[in-house]
Structure formats: C-alpha cells, structure tokens
N, C-alpha and C positions, 0 to 999 in steps of 0.2 A: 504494500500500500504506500509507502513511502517512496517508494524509487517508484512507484506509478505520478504521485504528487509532483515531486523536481522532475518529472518528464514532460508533463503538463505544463508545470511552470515554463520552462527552457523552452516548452513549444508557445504559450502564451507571449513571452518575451521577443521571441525571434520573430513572431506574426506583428507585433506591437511595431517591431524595427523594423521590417520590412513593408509597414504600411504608412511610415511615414514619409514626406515629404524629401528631407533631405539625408536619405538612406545612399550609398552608391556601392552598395554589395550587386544590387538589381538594376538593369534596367530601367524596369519600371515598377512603382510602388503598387505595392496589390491594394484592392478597394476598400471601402468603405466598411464593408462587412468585416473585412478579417479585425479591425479592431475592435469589433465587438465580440467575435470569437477567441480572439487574446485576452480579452479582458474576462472574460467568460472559464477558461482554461485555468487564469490567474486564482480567480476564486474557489473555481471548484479545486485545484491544488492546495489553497490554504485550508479550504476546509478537507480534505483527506488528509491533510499535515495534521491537524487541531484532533479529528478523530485516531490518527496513532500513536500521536506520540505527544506530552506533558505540550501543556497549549505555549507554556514560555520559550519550548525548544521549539516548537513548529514553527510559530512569529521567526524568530532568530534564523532559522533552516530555510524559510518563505521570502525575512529580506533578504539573507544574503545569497542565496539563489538569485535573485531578481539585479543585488547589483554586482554579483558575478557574471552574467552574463549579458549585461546588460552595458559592462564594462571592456569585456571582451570582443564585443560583436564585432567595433568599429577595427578594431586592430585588423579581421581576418582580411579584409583590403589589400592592405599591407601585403601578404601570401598569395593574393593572389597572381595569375600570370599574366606580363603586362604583355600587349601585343603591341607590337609596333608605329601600328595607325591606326590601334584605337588610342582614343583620349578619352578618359575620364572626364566625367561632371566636374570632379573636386578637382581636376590640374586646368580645366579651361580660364582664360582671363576673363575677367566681369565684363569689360568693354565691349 
C-alpha cells in the first residue's frame, strides 16, 4: 500500500509538471484534465499514506515525495540528448 501511494504520488507530480506551461521535458504541455488527475493521484496517495502508516510519517513520506521529485524533474533536461538543430524553448533568445 505504501509503495502503491509514492507511485501515485510520483505519477501525480510528473502529470502536475508536464501540464504546465513552462515544462521543456515535452513538446507540448498535456491539457487541462491531466491536472486534475495529478491533483486527484496527489490525494488519493496521501490518503493510502494516512491509512498505512502513523499519519505524522505519511504527511513527512507525502511532502517529501512531492519535493523530491518535484525537484528533480527539471534537472532530467539536462540528460537529455541534444540534437543538433533542434533548439530548445529554454536556449531560444526572447527577441
């Protein structure tokens, strides 16, 4: 039950990142729905945390899930493979 809740979570979080605006893992940002499905993911994880395990370690296991990998996301960019003539959103000049 517990590794089912940080799975949830980690899937909430990534749906969260990738439906925002200025994500550049994607293309393009997925819609509207998935952040209500993230946000949906997000709670039902806390609550399958709060049902296993003492509610002040679940809270603790729930934020720092959220800013683990919510800390992490931006970095995986970074690894990725650059191609030559593509250009990233985040290397274009504003001009």
């Amino acid at each position: 039950m517990k590794i089912l809740a940080v799975i949830l979570c980690m899937m909430g979080c990534l749906l969260l990142y990738f439906s925002h605006r200025h994500q550049n893992l994607l293309q393009q940002t997925l819609g509207k729905r998935y952040v209500y499905v993230g946000f949906c993911f997000i709670i039902i994880s806390l609550i399958f945390l709060l049902m296993s395990v003492p509610k002040l370690v679940a809270v603790y296991m729930w934020l720092m899930t959220l800013l683990v990998v919510w800390s992490l996301i931006p970095f995986v960019a970074l690894f990725k493979k650059n191609i030559p003539h593509e250009i990233s959103r985040s290397t274009k000049n504003p001009s």
